[in-house]
N, C-alpha and C positions, 0 to 999 in steps of 0.2 A: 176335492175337499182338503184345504191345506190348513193344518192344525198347533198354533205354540202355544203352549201352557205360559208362557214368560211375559205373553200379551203385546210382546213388539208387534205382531202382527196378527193381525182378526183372519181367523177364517175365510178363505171364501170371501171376497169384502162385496162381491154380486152377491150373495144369500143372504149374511148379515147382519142383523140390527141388533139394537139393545133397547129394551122397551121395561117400562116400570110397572107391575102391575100388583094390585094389595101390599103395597109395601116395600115389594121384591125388585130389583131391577134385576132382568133378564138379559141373557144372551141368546137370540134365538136364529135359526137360519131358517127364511121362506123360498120357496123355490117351486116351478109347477105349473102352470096354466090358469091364469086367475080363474076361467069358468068352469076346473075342474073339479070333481068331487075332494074334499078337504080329506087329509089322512095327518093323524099328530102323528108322530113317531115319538117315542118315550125310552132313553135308555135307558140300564142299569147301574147298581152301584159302582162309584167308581170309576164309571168312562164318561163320555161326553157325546158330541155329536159326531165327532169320528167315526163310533163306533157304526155308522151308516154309511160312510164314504163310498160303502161299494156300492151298500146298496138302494140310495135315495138316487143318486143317476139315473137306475134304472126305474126308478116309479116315477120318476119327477115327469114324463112324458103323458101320466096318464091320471096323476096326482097334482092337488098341489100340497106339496109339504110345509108343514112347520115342526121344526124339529126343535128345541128347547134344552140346555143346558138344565140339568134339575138344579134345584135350591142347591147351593154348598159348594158344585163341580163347576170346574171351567173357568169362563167366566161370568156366572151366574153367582149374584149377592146369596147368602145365607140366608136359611127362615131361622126364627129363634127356637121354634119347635117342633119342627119336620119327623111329627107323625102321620101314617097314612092319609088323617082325618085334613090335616093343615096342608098335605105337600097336595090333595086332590083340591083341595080348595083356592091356593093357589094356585095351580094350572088353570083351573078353572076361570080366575079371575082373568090371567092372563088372554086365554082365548078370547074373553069378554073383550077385551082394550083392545086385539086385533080383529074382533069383528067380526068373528070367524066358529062356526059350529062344525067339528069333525061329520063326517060321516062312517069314518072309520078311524078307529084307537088300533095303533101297532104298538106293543110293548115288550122289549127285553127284561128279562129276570124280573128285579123290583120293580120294572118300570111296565112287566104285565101287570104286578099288581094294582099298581095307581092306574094303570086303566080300565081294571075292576072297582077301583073305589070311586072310579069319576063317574062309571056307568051305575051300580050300584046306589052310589048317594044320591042320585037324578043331578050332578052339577053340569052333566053334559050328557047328550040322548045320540050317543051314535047308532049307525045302523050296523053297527057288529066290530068284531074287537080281533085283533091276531094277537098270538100270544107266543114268543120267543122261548123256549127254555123258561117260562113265568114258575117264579118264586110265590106261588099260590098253596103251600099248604108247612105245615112247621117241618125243617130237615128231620132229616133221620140221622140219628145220629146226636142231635143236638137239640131239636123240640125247641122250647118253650127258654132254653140255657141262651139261646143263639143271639137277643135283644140284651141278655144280659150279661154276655160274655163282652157284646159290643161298649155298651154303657160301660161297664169295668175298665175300656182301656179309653174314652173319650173323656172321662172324669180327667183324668191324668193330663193338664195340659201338655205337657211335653210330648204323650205320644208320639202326635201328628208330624212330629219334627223327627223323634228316634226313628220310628217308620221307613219314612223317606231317606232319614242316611243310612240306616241298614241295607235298605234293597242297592244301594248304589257296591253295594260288594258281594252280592248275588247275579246270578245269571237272570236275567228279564225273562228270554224261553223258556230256560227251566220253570221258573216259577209259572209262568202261565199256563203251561203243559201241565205240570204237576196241578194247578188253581182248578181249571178250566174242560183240560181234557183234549182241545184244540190245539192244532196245527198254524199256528200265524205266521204271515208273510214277516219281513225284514220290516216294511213300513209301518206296520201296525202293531209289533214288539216297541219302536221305536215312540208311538206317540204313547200308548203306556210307561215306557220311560219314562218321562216328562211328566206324567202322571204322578204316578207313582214319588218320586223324587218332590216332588212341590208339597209342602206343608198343608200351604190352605187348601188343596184339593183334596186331601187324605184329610184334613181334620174333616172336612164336608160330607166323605164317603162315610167318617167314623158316626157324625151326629146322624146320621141317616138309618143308618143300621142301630147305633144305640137308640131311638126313638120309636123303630118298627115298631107294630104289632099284629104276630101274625094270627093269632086267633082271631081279629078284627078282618084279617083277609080273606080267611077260612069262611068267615060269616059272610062274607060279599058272596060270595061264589052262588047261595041260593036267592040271591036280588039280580041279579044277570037274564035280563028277557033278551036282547038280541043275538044274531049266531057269533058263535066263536069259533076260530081258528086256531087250533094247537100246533107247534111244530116244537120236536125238541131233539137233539142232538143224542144218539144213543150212546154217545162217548161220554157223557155230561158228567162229571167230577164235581160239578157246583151243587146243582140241581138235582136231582135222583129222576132218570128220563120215567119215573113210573108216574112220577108227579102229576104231568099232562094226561095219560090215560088215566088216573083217577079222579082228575079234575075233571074230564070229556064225562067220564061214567054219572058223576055229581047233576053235572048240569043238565044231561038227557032225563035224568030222574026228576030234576025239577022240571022238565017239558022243552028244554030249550036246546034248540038246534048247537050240538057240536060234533067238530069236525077234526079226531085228532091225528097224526101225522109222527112216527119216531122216522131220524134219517140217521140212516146208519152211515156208522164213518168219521161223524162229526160231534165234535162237542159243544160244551156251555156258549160259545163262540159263532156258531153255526155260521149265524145270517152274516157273520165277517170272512169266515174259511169258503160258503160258498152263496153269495149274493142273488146270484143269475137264478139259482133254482129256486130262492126266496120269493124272488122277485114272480118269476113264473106264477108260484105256485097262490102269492096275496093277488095277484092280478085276475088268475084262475077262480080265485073265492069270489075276488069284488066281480065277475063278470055276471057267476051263477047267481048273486043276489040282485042283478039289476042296475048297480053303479055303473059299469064300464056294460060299451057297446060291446 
C-alpha cells in the first residue's frame, strides 16, 4: 500500500477509487474477493488508510475490504460538520452508493467509535464489530475538556498551518512514541510525516476532534446487540488500555457478547507495530461467529 499526501500519486492505483456519496467525495480502497464476507475498516484521527498497510494484506484473502479515507484526511473531501451523528451518516451513505452491507465493522481509536455509531444508529447491521484501541469512553485526564480543547485551536484558522510547520522541527519517533506509546517502523514514521506537515490534513484531523462527542459515544455503547471484539495495546498513551475492559464489562451487562483482549508490549498503534497477530486473531473471531469457514 503506497501512500503521498501531495496526491501525485493514488495509493495503490489496483485498490483505489474515488466515489461521491452524500455530498462527500471519497477516497476509498476495495480489495478482497468479491464473494467475500464485506469487512469496513475505519481509521482514526489523523491517519488514513495506511494505517492498514500491514494489515489489510493480510485479510484481504478472506475479506473483501473497503477501507475509506474519513471526511477531512487524505484524500477524502471535508463534511462541514463531522460530528459522530454526520461522519456515521455519511459512511453510511457511502456503503449505499457501493452497494455493499459490512458484515463486520473493524475500527481504530475514533474510528471504533463511528463503528459504534453506524451499529448503534441501525445505519448499517453488521454482524459484529473489532475495536482497535476504540476512543469509546471520555479520556481520563481530559473528560468532557478534550472536544473543547480541540474546537479552541480549529477556530484559529491558522492553526492547521502553525501545526504542520512546527512538527517539521521535531523528531516524527519522538513524537509518536511520546503520542502513541508504539514502536513504528522507518515507513510508517514516514507517511505520518507527510501527514502531519500538510495543512489540509491536520485542519481535517482538527474539525474531527473539535466536533466529537463523546458522551454521544458513551450512550452508543448500550444500543450495541452484535459481538464485539476488543484489542488494545497495554502500552497505549492515547487511549487508557482500561478503556476496552470497561467497555467489554458495559456491554456484557447489556447482554451482548464481548470479547476483550490487552496485548502487551504494544501501544495506541498496535494493529501497525504487529499486523500478523491482528490479523489472526479478527480472522479467529469471524471463524467462531460463522463468517469464515
Amino acid at each position: 500500500m503506497r501512500w503521498d499526501i501531495d496526491g501525485r500519486h493514488v495509493p495503490n492505483k489496483e485498490w483505489s477509487q474515488f466515489v461521491t456519496a452524500g455530498g462527500v467525495k471519497y477516497h476509498v480502497q476495495i480489495t478482497g474477493p468479491e464473494d467475500a464476507p464485506v469487512l469496513l475498516l475505519i481509521h482514526g484521527t489523523g491517519a488514513t488508510t495506511h494505517s492498514f498497510a500491514g494489515l489489510a494484506p493480510l485479510l484481504a484473502p478472506h475479506f473483501r475490504l473497503v477501507i475509506p479515507d474519513l471526511p477531512g484526511h487524505g484524500f477524502t473531501q471535508k463534511l462541514y460538520s463531522p460530528d459522530p451523528d454526520n461522519v456515521a451518516n455519511s459512511l453510511a451513505a457511502l456503503l449505499a452508493e457501493l452497494g455493499m452491507q459490512p458484515a463486520l465493522i473493524l475500527g481504530h481509536s475514533v474510528g471504533a467509535a463511528i463503528a459504534f455509531m453506524l451499529a448503534a444508529g441501525g445505519h448499517l447491521q453488521p454482524q459484529a464489530i473489532v475495536s482497535l484501541g476504540g476512543a469509546l469512553l471520555p479520556f481520563e485526564g481530559m473528560g468532557k475538556a478534550y472536544p473543547s480543547l480541540a474546537k479552541a485551536l480549529f477556530v484559529n484558522p491558522f492553526m492547521p498551518s502553525i501545526f504542520s510547520f512546527t512538527t517539521r522541527f521535531q523528531s516524527m519517533p519522538d513524537l509518536l512514541k511520546r503520542w502513541t506509546g508504539s514502536h513504528s517502523s522507518r515507513e510508517q514514521v514516514a507517511y505520518y510525516e507527510r501527514l502531519f506537515r500538510n495543512p489540509g490534513h491536520t485542519g481535517g484531523a482538527l474539525s474531527l476532534m473539535a466536533h466529537w462527542d463523546l458522551d454521544t459515544i458513551e450512550r452508543s455503547i448500550a444500543h450495541i446487540k452484535c459481538p464485539v471484539l476488543l484489542l488494545h495495546g497495554e502500552r497505549d498513551k492515547t487511549v487508557p488500555p482500561s478503556t476496552s475492559h470497561i467497555v467489554a464489562q458495559r456491554l456484557a451487562h447489556h447482554g451482548t457478547r464481548a470479547e476483550h483482549h490487552g496485548l502487551p508490549g504494544l501501544g495506541h498503534l498496535a494493529h501497525e507495530e504487529a499486523p500478523e497477530r491482528h490479523a489472526q486473531m479478527v480472522a479467529d473471531f469471524a471463524r467462531k461467529l460463522g463468517m469464515l469457514a
